[in-house]
C-alpha positions in Angstrom: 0.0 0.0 0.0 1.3 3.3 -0.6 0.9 5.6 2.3 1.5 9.6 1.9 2.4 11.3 5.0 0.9 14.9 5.0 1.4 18.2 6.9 0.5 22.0 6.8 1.1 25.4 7.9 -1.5 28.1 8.0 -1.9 31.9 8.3 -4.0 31.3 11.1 -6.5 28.2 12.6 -9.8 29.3 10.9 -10.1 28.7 7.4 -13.6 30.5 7.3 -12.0 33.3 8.4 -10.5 33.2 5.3 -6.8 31.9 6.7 -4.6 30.3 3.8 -2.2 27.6 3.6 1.9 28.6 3.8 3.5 25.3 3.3 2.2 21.5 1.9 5.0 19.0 3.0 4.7 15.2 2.3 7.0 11.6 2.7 6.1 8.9 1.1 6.0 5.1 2.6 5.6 1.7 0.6 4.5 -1.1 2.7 5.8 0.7 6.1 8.7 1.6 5.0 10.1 5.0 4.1 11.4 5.3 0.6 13.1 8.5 1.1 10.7 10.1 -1.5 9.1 13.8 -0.4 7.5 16.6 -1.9 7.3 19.7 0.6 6.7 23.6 -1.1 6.0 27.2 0.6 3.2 28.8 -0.3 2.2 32.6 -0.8 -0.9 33.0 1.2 -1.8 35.9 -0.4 -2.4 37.5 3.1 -0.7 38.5 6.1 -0.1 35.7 8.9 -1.0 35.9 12.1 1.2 36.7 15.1 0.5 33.9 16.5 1.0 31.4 13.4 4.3 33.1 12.8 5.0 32.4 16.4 4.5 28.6 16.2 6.1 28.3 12.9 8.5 30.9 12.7 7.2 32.0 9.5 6.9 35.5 8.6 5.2 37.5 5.9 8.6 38.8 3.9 10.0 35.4 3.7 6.5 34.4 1.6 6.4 37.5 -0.5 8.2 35.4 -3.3 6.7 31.9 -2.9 4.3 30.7 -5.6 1.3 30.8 -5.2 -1.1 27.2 -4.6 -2.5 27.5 -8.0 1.1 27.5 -9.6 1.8 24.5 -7.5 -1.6 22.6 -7.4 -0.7 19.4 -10.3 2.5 18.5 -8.8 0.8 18.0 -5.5 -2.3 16.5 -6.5 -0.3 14.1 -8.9 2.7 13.1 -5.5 -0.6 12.2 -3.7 -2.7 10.5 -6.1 -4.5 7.3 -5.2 -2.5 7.1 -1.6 -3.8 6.8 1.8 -3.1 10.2 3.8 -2.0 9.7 7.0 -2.5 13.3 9.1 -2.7 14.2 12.5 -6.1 16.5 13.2 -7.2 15.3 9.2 -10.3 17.8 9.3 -7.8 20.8 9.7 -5.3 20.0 7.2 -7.7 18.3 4.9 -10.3 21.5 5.3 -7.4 23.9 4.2 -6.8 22.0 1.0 -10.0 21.6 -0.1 -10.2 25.2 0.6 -7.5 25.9 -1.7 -9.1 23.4 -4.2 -12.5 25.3 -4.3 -10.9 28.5 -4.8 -9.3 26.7 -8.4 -12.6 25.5 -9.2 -15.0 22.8 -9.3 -12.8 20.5 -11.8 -10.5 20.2 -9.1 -12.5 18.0 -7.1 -11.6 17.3 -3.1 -9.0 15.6 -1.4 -11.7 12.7 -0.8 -12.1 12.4 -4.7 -8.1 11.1 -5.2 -7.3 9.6 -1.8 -8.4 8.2 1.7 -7.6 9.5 5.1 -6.2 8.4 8.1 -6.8 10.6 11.3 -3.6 9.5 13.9 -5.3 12.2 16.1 -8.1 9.8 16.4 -6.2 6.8 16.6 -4.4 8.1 19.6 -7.5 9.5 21.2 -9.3 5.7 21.0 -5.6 4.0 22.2 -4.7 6.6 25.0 -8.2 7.5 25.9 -7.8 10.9 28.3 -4.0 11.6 27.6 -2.6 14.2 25.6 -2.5 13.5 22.7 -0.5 15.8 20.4 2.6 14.8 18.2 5.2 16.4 20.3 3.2 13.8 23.5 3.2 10.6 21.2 6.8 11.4 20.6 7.2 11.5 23.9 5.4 8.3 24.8 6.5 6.5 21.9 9.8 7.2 22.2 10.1 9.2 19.0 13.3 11.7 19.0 11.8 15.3 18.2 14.7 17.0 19.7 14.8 18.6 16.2 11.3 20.5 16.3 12.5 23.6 17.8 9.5 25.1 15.9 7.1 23.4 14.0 7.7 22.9 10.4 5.6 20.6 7.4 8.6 18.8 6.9 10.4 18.1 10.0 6.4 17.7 11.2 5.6 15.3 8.7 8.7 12.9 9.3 8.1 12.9 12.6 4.3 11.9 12.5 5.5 8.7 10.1 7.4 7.4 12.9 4.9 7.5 15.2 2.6 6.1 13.2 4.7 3.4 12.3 5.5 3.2 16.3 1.9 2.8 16.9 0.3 0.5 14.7 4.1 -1.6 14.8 1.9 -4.2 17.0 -0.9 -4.4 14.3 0.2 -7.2 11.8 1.1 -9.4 13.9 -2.3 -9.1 16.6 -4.2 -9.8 13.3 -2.4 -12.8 12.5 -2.2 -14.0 16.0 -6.0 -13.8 16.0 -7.2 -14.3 12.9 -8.7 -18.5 12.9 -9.4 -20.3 10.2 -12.8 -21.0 8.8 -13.9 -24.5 8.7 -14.0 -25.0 4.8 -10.2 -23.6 5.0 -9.5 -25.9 7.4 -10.9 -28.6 5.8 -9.2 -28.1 2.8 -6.0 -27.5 4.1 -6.6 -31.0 5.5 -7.6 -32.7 2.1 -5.0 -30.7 0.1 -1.7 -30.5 2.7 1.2 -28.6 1.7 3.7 -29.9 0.1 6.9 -28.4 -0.4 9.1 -28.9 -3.5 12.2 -27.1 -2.8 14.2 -25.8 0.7 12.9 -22.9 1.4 15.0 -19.8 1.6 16.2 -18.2 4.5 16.2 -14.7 4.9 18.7 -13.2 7.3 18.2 -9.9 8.7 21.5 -7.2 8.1 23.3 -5.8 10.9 21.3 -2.7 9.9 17.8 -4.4 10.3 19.0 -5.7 13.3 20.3 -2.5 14.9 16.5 -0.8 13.8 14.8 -3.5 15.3 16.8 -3.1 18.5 16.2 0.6 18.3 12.0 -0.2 18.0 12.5 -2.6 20.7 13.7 0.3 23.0 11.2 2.3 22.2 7.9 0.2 22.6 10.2 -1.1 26.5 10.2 3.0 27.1 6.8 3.7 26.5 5.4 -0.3 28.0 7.7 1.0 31.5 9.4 -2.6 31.0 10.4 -5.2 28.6 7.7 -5.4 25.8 6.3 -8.5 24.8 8.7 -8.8 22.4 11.3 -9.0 24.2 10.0 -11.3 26.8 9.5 -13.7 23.7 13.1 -13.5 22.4 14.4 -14.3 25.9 13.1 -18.5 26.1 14.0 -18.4 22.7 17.6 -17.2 22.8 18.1 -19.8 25.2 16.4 -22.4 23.7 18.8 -21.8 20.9 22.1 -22.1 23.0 20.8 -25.0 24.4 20.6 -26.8 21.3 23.6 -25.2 20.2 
């Protein structure tokens, strides 16, 4: 599945008041992974920021003056997020902007809902950690996601950061399912009738010394935010054993 991870900066927090988007930024992930692909552009609003907007984002009108404008920019974002799922954090804000920005282009240009589907982390969080805080700089916190870097918040930096904490979130997810997920009684059945056979060795996949070293560095974060060894690792424990034992 390809997953877009989006972010925005506005003039201000209402977009009826007629507040404009200053910045778009997006990464790009392939079946959970990263590829290192972004698209991320400043934007001239057109109108002056507010005081506090500038404050949060350390934005300021002279620095925009010379920015295109979202019209100039609209086809190369529409085509980098094309057909993915958007993964944002408070959707209805950042979503609301763009289809904001969208209406003002004209009706051929559709909605954000037209071209991709969304995924609110906000509300994730909210239905895992029912009465905590919930914002990105807290789920880096309790995630153990470094944000040392967001001095002030920017799409970019913003937008990296809310990928790993998605991924740090929903790392559990795949395997729950599979743990969970039983058989129906015709597949049973016909994995009775028909059993598996297997005509060659299969091959064996080892995991680099940098896989390894990421792993470890998940496995620290999920024993951070657990207060203790995660499952995880209480599994790999019998079984490193087992292993020396047989050794």
């Amino acid at each position: 599945m390809r997953q877009v991870v989006l972010d925005t900066e506005t003039t201000g927090l209402e977009v009826r008041q007629g507040h404009r988007l200053v910045e778009i930024a997006c990464v790009e992930m392939l079946g959970r992974r990263l590829t290192g692909r972004h698209w991320q552009t400043y934007l001239n609003p057109q109108r002056a920021m507010d005081e506090g907007a500038s404050q949060v984002t350390g934005i300021r009108d002279d620095f925009l003056v010379d920015k295109p404008l979202f019209a100039d920019k609209v086809d190369d974002f529409l085509a980098f997020i094309d057909g993915a799922e958007l993964i944002i954090h408070n959707a209805s804000f950042d979503v609301g902007f763009l289809n904001a920005e969208l209406a003002r282009l004209g009706e051929s240009f559709g909605s954000i809902g037209d071209r991709c589907s969304v995924l609110d982390t906000l509300a994730m969080a909210r239905e895992r950690y029912p009465g905590q805080r919930n914002s990105l700089d807290a789920l880096c916190k309790r995630l153990g996601v470094d944000n040392s870097r967001r001095d002030l918040h920017g799409g970019l930096i913003d937008a990296q950061l809310l990928a790993d904490v998605y991924l740090a979130m929903t790392s559990g997810q795949v395997a729950m399912d599979l743990a969970f997920e039983q058989p129906q009684e015709s597949s049973t059945a016909a994995m009775v009738a028909a059993p598996l056979v297997l005509r060659g060795r299969p091959r064996v996949l080892r995991a680099s010394a940098e896989e390894v070293a990421m792993h470890e560095h998940r496995l620290d974060a999920l024993d951070k935010s657990a207060g203790g060894a995660s499952v995880w690792r209480k599994l790999e424990a019998p079984a490193a054993l087992a292993e020396a034992g047989s050794a």
